[in-house]
N, C-alpha and C positions, 0 to 999 in steps of 0.2 A: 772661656768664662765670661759669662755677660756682664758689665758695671753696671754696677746698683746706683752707686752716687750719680746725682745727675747733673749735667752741667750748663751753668746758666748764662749766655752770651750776651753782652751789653753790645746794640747798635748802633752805629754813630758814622761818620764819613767813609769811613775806612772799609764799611761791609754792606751797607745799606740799599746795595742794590738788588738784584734775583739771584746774578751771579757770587755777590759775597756772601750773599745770607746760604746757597746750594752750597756752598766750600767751605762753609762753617758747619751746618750740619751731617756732608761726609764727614767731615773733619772728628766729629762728635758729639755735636752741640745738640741738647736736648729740649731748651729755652730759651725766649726771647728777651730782652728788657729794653725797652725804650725809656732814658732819660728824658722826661720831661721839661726839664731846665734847658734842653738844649734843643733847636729846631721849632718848626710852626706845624700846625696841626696840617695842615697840608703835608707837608713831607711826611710826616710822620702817618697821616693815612698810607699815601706811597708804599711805605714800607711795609706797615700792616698786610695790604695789597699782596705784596710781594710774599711775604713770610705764607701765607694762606693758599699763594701759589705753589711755590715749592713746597709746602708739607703735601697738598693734594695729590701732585704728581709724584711725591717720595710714596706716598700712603701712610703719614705720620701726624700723630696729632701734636702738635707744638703748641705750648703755651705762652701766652703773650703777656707780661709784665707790664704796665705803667705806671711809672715812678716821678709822683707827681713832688714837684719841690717842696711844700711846706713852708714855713718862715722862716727862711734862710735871710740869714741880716750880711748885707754888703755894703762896703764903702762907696762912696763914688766914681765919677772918672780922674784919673789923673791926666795932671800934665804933659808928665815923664813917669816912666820908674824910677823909684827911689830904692836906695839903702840907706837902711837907718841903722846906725850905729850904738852896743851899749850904752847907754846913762843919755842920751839925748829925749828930746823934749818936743811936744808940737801936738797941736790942735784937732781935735773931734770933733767936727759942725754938724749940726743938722741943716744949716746954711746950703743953698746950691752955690755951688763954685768950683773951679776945677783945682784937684787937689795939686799940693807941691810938698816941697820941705815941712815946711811951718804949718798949713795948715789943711785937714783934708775932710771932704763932707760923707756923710751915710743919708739914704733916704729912711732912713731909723727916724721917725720926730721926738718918738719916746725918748731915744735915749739916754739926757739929762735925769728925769725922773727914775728910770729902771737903774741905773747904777751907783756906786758911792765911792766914797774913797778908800785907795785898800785893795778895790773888785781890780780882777784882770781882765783885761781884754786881749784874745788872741785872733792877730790877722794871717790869712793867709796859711788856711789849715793849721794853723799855730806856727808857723816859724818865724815869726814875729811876734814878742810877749811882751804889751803893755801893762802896767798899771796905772788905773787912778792917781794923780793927782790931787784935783781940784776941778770944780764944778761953777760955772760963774753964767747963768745963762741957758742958749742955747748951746754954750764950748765946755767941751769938756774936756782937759791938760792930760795928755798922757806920758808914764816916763817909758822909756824901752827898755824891759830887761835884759831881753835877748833881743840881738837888730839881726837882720833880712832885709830879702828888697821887699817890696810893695808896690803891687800892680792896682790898675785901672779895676773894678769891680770883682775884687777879694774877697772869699767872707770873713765874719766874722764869729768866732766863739765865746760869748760871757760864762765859764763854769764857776762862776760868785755870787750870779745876780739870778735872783727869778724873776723873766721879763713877763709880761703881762699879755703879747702878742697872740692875738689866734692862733690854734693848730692848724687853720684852715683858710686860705689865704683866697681872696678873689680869684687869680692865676689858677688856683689849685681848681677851684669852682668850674672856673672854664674849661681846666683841663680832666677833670671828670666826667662833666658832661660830656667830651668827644669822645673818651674813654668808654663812657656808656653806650654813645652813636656808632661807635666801633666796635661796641661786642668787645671789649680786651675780657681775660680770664682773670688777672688780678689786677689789685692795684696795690702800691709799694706806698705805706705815706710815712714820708718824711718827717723826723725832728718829735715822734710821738713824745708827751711827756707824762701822760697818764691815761689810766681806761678810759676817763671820758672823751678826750680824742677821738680815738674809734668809734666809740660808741655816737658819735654826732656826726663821723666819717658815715657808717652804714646807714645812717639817719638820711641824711644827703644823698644817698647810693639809692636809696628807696624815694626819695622825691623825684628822681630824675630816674627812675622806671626803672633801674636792679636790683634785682632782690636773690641773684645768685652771683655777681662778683664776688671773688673769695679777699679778702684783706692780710697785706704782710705789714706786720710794723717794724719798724726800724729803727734799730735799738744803735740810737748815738748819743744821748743825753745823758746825763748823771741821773738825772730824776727818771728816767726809763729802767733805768737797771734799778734804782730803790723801788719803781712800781709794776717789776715784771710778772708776780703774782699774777697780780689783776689784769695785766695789758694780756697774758695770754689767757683767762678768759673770753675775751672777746673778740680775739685773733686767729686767723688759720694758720698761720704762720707768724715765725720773726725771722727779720735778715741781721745779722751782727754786723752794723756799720763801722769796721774799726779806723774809717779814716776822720768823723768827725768823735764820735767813742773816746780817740785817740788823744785831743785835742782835750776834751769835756773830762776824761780821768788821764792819771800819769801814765806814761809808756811802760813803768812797769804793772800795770790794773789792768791793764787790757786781755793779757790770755789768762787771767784769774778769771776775769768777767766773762771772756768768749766761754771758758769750760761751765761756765755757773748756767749762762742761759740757752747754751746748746742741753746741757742735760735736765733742765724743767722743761723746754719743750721736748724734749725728748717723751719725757714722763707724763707731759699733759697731752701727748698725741697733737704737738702741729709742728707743721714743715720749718725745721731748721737750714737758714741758710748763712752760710759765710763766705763774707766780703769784703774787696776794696785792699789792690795791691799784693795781689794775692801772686801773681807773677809779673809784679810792677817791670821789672827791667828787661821782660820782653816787648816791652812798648818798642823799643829801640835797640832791643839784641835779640838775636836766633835761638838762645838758651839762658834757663835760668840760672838764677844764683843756686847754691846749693842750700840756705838760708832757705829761700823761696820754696824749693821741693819740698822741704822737712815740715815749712810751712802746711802747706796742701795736705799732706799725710797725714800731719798731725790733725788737720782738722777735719779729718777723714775717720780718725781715731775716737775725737771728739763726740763722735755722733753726726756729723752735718750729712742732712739728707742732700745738700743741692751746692758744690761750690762755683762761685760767681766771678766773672771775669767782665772788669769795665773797663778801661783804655787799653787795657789787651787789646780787645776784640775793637772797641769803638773807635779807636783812632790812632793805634801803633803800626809798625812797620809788619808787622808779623803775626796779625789774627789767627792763620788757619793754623801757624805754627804753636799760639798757643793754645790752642784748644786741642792738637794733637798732644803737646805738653802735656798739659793736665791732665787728660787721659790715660795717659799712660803711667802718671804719677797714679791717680785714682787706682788701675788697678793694680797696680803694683802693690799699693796699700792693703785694698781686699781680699789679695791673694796671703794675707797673712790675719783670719781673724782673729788670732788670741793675743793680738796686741788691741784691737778695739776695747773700747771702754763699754760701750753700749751691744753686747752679745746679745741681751733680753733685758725685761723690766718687769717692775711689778704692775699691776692692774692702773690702769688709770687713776689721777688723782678728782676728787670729786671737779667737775667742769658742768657748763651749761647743755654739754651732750653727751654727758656719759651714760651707756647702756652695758649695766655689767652683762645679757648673754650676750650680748657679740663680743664684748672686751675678750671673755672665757672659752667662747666659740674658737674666735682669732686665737687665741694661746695653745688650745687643744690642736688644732690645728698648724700651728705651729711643731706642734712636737709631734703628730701624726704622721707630716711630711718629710721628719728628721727620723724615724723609728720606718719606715718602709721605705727612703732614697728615693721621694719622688719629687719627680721632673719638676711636674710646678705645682703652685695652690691656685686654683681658679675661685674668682670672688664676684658674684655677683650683686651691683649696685647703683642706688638711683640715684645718689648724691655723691659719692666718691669718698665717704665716711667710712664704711668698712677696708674700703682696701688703702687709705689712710690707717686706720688703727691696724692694719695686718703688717704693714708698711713695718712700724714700728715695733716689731717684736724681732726685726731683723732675723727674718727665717733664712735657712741657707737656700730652698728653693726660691727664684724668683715666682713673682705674684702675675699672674694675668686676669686682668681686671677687667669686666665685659658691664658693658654697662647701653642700653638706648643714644644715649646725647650724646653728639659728637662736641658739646661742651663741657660737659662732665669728663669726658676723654681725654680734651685737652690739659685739665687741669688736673687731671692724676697724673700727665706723663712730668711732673716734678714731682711724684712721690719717690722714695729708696723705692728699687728693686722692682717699680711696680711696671708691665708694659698693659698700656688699656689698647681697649677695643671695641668698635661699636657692633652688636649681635642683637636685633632687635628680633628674632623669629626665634622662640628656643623655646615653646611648645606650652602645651597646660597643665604636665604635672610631671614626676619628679624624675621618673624613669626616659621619658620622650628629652627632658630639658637634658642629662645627663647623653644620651645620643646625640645631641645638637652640639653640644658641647666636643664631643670628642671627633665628629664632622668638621666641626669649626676646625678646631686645632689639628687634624690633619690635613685640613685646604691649605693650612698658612702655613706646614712644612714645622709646626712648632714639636712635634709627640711621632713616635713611632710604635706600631705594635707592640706592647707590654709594658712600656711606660707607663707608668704608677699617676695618677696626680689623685690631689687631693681639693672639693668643690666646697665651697662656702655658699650660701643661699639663704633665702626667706622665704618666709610664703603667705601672701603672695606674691610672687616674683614682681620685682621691677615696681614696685608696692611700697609706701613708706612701713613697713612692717620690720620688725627687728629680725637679723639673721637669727636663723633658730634649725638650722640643718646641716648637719658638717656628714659629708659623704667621699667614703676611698673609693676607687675608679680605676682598673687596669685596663689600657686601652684595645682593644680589640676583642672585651671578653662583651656577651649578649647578659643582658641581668638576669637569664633564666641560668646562665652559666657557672 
């Protein structure tokens, strides 16, 4: 049984070479992410390098993620680590200094202005929860609800304040444009907190020469989850960031909110992905919790087209183990669909690209391939749109998506269920493409004589023209036949 969910690998010291990134992908790994917070665009071309190599010689088109930080607000450097203990007391600067007990600085300059008394502030993914005080200046008095230690360049979380702060941060500016110099298939942006975000993110993406980068928002704000509406509008995806998510609502909001925004994108057709700690304690163990598994399943149940492993893969003792992990939880999951939540769906909800005949194509289609047992649905397309929206009707055949661009290819191979491929010779009309097609898929060992599939198509082929031809297919039979 082939796995549908796809799995997405964070790269970091731990795999970053030819050799970690070839052991990730036997392993199972279907996609890349490169953290941008962390490394110089040098290495990180390297890497790029690297991933573009072994996909070539595997013969796989891999998708490359970058995940640009966003305005992520940090403290200073400190002196030492500290622990701060309940009911103690001590100073916010916007002062440079090196931090101590008493008093520690943020290159925040706002931050006097953006907060008040009352607001919490949470350091160090929140295990450290201050409150307001008092505001005298550039210091700002905090008490500690909860004490932790507190390191050298922590962030922080305000879920009280609406800070003022760009979506878009200089850093990020730079880190797009190599993003763009590198050809990546997405980009990941950080800390979204409404449509206009994006909508000034693709703006940017178009100034600096793309205008097919796909965009994931990343849903860890409070105000992202009240404006998820409209953010998946203007998104191909969203990723549920539940580590800073986590932090921004209470620990028990968080799998309310994963099941809330895995099933709107579900429903508005874009790529759901879930994240962050997902087999956290194989950083440093062979095996997960059992916590951890039910985890992954569940969010397998959910709906999530792609789950994501980040210090797994980037920088724990045991990468390749956990990507065999996961996999295996995955299908272990799949092998049971009438515990999914998401079986099928109703038609898209009004979006900036909905086209009801393919939505109804895609659904007929669907149940054509479930009523004759065939093999797969073949989808041809020029933007990676239809076999996105087939994607989501979660058909029991897998999808083989043919498409010209070996960019486009790349960026379907994070759809469910979907495997792309590039067929750029498939003839001029409807009977020759259907022979091309079943050539194809008997060169790649995919189909065997009398194998059923089922073709989606437009016409003109390969044409921005709306799919408008759904065609059954036994393999080995002549159309005169």
């Amino acid at each position: 049984m082939m796995r549908r969910t796809k799995i997405l690998a964070t790269l970091g010291p731990a795999t970053n070479t030819t050799e970690g990134i070839r052991s990730l992908i036997e392993a199972g790994a279907d996609a890349f992410r490169l953290n941008f917070s962390h490394g110089s665009h040098d290495q990180h071309a390297r890497t790029i390098a690297a991933i573009r190599e072994v996909a070539a010689a595997a013969d796989r088109f891999l998708p490359i993620i970058g995940d640009i930080q966003g305005p992520k607000i940090r403290i200073g450097d400190m002196a030492e680590p500290v622990t701060f203990r309940n009911g103690e007391e001590f100073i916010l600067t916007t002062e440079p200094l090196l931090g101590t007990r008493e008093v520690i600085s943020t290159p925040f300059e706002p931050l006097p202005r953006e907060v008040q008394p009352g607001h919490r502030i949470m350091i160090n993914d929140g295990l450290v929860e201050t409150v307001v005080k008092a505001i005298d200046g550039n210091r700002v008095r905090l008490l500690v609800v909860y004490g932790g230690v507190v390191l050298s360049r922590k962030g922080m979380n305000f879920p009280d304040s609406e800070l003022s702060i760009p979506a878009i941060t200089d850093k990020d500016r730079d880190d797009l444009r190599f993003a763009v110099e590198q050809n990546v298939d997405y980009v990941a942006a950080s800390f979204v907190r409404k449509k206009e975000d994006l909508v000034r993110l693709r703006e940017l993406l178009a100034e600096l020469g793309s205008s097919d980068m796909q965009v994931i928002a990343k849903i860890e704000k409070a105000q992202a989850v009240e404006s998820l509406e409209a953010i998946l509008e203007v998104s191909d995806g969203v990723m549920v960031a539940r580590g800073d998510l986590g932090v921004e609502l209470s620990p028990e909001s968080v799998p309310v909110a994963q099941k809330r925004i895995l099933d709107w994108a579900s429903q508005r057709g874009r790529i759901a992905i879930t994240a962050t700690q997902m087999l956290e304690s194989m950083t440093a163990n062979s095996r997960p919790t059992r916590a951890e598994a039910s985890d992954v399943a569940n969010a397998i149940f959910d709906g999530s087209d792609v789950a994501m492993l980040s210090a797994e893969t980037a920088s724990g003792a045991y990468p390749v183990e956990s990507v065999q992990m996961m996999s295996r939880i995955i299908t272990m999951a799949e092998s049971h669909p009438e515990m999914a939540v998401h079986q099928g769906r109703d038609p898209f909800h009004t979006s900036y690209e909905t086209d009801e005949f393919t939505d109804s194509l895609a659904g007929a289609a669907r149940y054509a391939a479930e009523e004759i047992d065939a093999r797969y649905i073949v989808v041809f397309t020029q933007s990676g749109f239809t076999a996105r929206l087939m994607s989501k009707f979660r058909p029991r055949a897998p999808v083989i998506a043919l498409t010209r661009s070996i960019r486009v290819a790349c960026q379907m191979n994070l759809l469910w269920g979907v495997l792309p491929f590039v067929l750029e010779d498939v003839g001029d009309y409807h009977e020759q493409i259907v022979e091309r097609v079943e050539q194809f898929l008997t060169l790649k060992g995919l189909v065997d004589p009398g194998d059923r599939i089922v073709i989606l198509m437009g016409s003109p082929l390969y044409e921005r023209a709306r799919t408008n031809l759904l065609r059954v297919h036994r393999v080995g039979e002549t159309s005169k036949s």
